[in-house]
C-alpha positions in Angstrom: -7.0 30.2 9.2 -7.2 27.1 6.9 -6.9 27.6 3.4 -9.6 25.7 1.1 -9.2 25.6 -2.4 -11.7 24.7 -5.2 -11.5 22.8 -8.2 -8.3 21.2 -7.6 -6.8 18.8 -9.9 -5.7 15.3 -8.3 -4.5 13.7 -11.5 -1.0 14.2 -10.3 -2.0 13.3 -6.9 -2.7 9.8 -7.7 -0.1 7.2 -8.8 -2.9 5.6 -11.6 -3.4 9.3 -13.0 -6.6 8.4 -13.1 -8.2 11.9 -14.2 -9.8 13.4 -11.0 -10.9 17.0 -10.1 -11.6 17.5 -6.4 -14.1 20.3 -5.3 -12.6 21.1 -2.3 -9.0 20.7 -1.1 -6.9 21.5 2.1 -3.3 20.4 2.7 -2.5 19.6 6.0 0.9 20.3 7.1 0.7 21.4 10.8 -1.1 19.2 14.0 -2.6 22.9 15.3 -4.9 22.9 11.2 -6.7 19.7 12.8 -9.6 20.9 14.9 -10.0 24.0 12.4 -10.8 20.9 10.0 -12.7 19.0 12.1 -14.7 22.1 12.7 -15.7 22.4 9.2 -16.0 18.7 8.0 -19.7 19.4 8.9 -19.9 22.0 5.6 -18.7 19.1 2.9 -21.5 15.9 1.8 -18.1 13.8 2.1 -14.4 13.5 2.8 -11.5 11.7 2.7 -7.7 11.9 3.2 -5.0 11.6 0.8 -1.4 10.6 1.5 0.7 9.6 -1.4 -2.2 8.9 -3.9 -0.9 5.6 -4.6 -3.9 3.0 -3.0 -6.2 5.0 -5.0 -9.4 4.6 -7.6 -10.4 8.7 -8.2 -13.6 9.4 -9.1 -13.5 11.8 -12.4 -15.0 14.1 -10.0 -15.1 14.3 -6.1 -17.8 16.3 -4.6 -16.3 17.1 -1.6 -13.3 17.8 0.8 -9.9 16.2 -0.4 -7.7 17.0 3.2 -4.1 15.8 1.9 -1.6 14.6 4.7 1.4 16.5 4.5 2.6 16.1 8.2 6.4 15.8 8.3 9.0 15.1 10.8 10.9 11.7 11.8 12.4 11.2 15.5 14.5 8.6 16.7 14.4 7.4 20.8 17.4 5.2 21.5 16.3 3.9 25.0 19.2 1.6 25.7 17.1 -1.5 24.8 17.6 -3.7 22.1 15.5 -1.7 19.9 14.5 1.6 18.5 11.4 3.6 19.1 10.7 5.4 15.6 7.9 7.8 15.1 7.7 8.9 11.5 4.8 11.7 10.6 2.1 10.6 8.0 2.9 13.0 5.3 6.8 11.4 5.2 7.4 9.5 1.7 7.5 5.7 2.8 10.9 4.9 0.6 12.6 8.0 1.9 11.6 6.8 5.7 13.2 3.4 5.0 16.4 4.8 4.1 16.7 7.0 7.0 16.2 4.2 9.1 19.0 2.1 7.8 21.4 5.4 7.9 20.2 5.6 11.7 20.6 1.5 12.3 17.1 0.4 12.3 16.3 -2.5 10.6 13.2 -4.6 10.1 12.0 -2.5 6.9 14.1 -3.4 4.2 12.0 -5.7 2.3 9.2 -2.9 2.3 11.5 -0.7 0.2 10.5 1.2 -2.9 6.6 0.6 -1.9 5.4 4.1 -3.4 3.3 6.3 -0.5 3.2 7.5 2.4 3.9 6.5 6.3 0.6 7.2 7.2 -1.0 4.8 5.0 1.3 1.8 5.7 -0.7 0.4 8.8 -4.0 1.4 7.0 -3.2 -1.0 4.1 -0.6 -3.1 6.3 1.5 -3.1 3.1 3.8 -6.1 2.7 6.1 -7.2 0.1 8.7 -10.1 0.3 7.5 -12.0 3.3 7.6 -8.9 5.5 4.1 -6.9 6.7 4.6 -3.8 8.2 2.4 -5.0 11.4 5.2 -6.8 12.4 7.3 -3.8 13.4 4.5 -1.3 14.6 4.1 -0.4 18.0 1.5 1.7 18.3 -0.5 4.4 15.7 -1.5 8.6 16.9 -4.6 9.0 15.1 -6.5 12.8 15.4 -10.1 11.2 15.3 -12.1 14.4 13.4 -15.7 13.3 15.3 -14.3 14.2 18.8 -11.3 15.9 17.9 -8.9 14.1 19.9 -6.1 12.3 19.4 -6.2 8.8 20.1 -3.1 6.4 20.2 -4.1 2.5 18.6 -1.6 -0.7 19.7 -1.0 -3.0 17.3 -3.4 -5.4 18.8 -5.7 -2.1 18.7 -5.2 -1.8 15.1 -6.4 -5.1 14.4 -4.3 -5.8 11.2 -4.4 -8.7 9.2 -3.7 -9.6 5.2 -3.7 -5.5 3.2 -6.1 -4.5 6.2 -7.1 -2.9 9.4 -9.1 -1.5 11.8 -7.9 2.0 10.4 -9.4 1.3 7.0 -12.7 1.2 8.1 -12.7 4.4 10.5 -12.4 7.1 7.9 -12.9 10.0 11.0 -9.2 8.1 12.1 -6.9 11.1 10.3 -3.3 9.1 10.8 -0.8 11.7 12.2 2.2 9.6 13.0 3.5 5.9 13.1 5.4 4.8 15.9 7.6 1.8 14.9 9.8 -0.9 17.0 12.6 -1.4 14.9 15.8 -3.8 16.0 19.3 -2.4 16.2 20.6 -5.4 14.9 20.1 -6.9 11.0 17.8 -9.9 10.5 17.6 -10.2 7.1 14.7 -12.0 5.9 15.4 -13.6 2.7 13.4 -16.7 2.2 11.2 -15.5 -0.5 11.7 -16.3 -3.9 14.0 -14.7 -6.5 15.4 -12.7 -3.4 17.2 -16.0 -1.9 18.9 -16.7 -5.1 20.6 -13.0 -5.4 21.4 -12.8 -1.5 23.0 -16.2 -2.0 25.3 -14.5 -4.0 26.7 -11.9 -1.5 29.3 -12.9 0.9 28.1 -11.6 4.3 25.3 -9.8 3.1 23.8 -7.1 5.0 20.5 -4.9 5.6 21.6 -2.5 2.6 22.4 -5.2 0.2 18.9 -6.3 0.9 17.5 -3.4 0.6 19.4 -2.6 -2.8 18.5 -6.3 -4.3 14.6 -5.5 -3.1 15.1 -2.0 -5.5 16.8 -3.9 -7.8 13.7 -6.9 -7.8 11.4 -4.1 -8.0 12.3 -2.0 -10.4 13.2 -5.0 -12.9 9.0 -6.2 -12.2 7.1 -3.2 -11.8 6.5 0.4 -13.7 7.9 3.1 -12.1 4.5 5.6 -11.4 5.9 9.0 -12.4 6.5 7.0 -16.5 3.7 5.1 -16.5 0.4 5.4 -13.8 -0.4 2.3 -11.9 -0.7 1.5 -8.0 1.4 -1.6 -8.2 -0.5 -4.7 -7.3 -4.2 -4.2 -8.4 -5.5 -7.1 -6.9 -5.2 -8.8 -3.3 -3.6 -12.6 -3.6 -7.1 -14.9 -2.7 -6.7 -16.9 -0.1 -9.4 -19.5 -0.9 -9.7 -23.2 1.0 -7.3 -25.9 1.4 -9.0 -28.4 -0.7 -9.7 -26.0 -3.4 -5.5 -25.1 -3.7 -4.7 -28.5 -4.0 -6.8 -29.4 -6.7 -5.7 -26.3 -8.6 -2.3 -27.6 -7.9 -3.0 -30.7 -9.3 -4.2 -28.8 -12.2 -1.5 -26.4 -12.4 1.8 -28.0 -10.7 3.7 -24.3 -11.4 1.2 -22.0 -9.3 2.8 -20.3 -5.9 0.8 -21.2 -2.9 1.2 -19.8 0.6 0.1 -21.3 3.8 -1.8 -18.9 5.8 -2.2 -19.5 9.6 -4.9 -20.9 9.0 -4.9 -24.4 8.3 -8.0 -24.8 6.8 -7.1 -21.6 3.9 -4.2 -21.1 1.1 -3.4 -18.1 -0.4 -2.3 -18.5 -4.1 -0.5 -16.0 -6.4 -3.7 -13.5 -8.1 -0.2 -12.3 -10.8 0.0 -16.1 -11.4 -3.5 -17.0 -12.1 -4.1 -14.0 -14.6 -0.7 -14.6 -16.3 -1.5 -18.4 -17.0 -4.3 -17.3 -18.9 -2.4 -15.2 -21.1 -3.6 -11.6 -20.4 0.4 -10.4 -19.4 0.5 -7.6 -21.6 -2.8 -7.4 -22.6 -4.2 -3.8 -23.9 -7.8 -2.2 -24.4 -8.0 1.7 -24.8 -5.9 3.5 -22.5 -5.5 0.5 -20.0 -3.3 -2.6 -20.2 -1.7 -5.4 -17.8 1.8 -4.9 -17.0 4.2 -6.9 -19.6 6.5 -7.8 -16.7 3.8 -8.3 -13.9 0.5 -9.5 -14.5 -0.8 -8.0 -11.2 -0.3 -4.7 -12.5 -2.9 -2.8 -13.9 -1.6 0.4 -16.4 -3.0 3.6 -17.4 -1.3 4.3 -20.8 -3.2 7.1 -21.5 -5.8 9.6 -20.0 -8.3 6.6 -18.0 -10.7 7.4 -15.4 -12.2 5.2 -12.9 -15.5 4.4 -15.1 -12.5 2.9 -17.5 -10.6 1.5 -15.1 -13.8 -0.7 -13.3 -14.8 -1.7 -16.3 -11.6 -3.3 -17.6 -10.5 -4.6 -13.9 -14.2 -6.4 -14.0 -13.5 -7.9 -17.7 -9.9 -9.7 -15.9 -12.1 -10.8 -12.8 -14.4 -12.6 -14.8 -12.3 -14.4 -16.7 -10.3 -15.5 -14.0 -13.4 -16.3 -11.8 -14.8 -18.4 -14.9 -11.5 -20.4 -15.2 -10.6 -20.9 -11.9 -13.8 -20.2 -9.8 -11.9 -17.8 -8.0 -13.2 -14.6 -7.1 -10.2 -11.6 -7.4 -10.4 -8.6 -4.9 -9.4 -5.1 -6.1 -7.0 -3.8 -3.6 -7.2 -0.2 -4.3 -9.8 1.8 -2.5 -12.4 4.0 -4.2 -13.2 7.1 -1.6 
């Protein structure tokens, strides 16, 4: 028998603590709950899933059925090959899985560390940090899809992933239950990004922990840690806008990061950059600021809700659309 609770509060639940009250609330913790679910989602005006709250705009409150992924359970399948088969549950904690990769010799994730979350949402969102997207190392996604209550395995190609989306993030009756990575057994660092190519250069035969530990390091000297203060770390996606239109900026601005894309035609340039150059770093109003350290990162000091947070995201959008005519996407999702 599933057990529904009412009047749950998600403020914990959600790495921005936004203040949030769900109506209804089940956790999910065993594959044999899901067609008792999908059986009821009928009874509810709306749902949505909730892994590690930390991709997330709450509403103050949400009139329907919260169903939070819990699903645990990582398995490793040496084959012989030159790689690992890795199948993580949804409900793991993303950091944690990374770790337990690198004590079992499987490499590829290193530059993802620390990203707060869940496994489950990492091919959702196709998180990437430090030149690394998680697509790259996916083989292939177990979905429970809650309209025919089957479950459904997605390839990468499937999954359709390109920059902080896929296919998944527009299927909402897609309830992730496991991730099934292709990890190598041997190291290859990937290093050429920034600040992290200056500390590896300083490591004498550096390997896929060091990397890992300067990536911590990087992190945690940049961005708040949520359990102090609530964010969900970058707030905005990086635009990618057109090649002409990056090159005069460049002119403009000679310091501003660009990125090719692989498209020739389109540039993506740094959305922390752009809002820091127009001095809002640090920047407070009410219970909400930008990050001192990182400009991408939007704070809730206090007690803020969505209505608050909207409202002061839209007042940096503007200004940065009005400076640089560039029009800055909010990378969270609202359910």
């Amino acid at each position: 028998m599933l057990t529904i609770q009412n009047s749950v509060n998600l403020t914990q639940l959600n790495t921005l603590h936004l203040n949030s009250i769900a109506n209804h609330y089940i956790q999910l913790t065993a594959l044999e709950q899901l067609d008792e679910i999908a059986a009821v989602i009928n009874n509810y005006s709306r749902y949505f899933v909730l892994g590690g709250g930390s991709n997330l705009i709450l509403p103050e409150n949400y009139d329907g059925l919260v169903i939070h992924n819990q699903l645990k359970g990582v398995t490793f399948d040496n084959d012989g090959s030159d790689y690992k088969l890795v199948t993580a549950a949804a409900g793991e904690i993303w950091d944690d899985f990374v770790a337990n990769c690198l004590e079992n010799q499987a490499y590829g994730l290193e530059n993802l560390s620390l990203i707060p979350g869940t496994v489950g949402a990492s091919p959702v969102q196709n998180i990437g940090a430090y030149g690394v997207e998680v697509k790259d190392f996916i083989d292939y996604v177990t979905v429970y899809d809650l309209t025919i209550r089957k479950f459904v395995k997605l390839s990468n190609v499937e999954c359709q992933f390109s920059y902080r989306n896929s296919y998944l993030k527009n299927k909402p009756q897609y309830l992730v239950t496991s991730v099934t990575f292709k990890l190598p057994k041997k190291a290859k660092l990937m290093i050429s990004y920034g600040d992290i190519t200056k500390q590896m250069a300083n490591i004498d035969n550096p390997t896929a922990d060091d990397l890992r530990a300067c990536i911590i390091a990087t992190r945690r000297s940049k961005l708040p840690d949520p359990a102090e203060i609530g964010n969900a770390g970058s707030f905005f996606h990086n635009p990618i806008i057109a090649a002409v239109q990056a090159q005069e900026l460049k002119q403009r601005f000679p310091d501003l990061p660009i990125y090719p894309t692989t498209n020739a035609e389109q540039i993506k340039v740094s959305a922390g950059w752009l809002i820091d150059n127009l001095g809002l770093k640090g920047m407070r109003s009410g219970n909400l600021g930008v990050y001192p350290k990182q400009a991408l990162v939007l704070v809730n000091y206090a007690r803020a809700n969505k209505d608050e947070l909207i409202e002061f995201a839209k007042g940096i959008q503007s200004k940065v659309y009005e400076f640089y005519q560039i029009q800055l996407n909010i990378e969270p999702i609202t359910p």
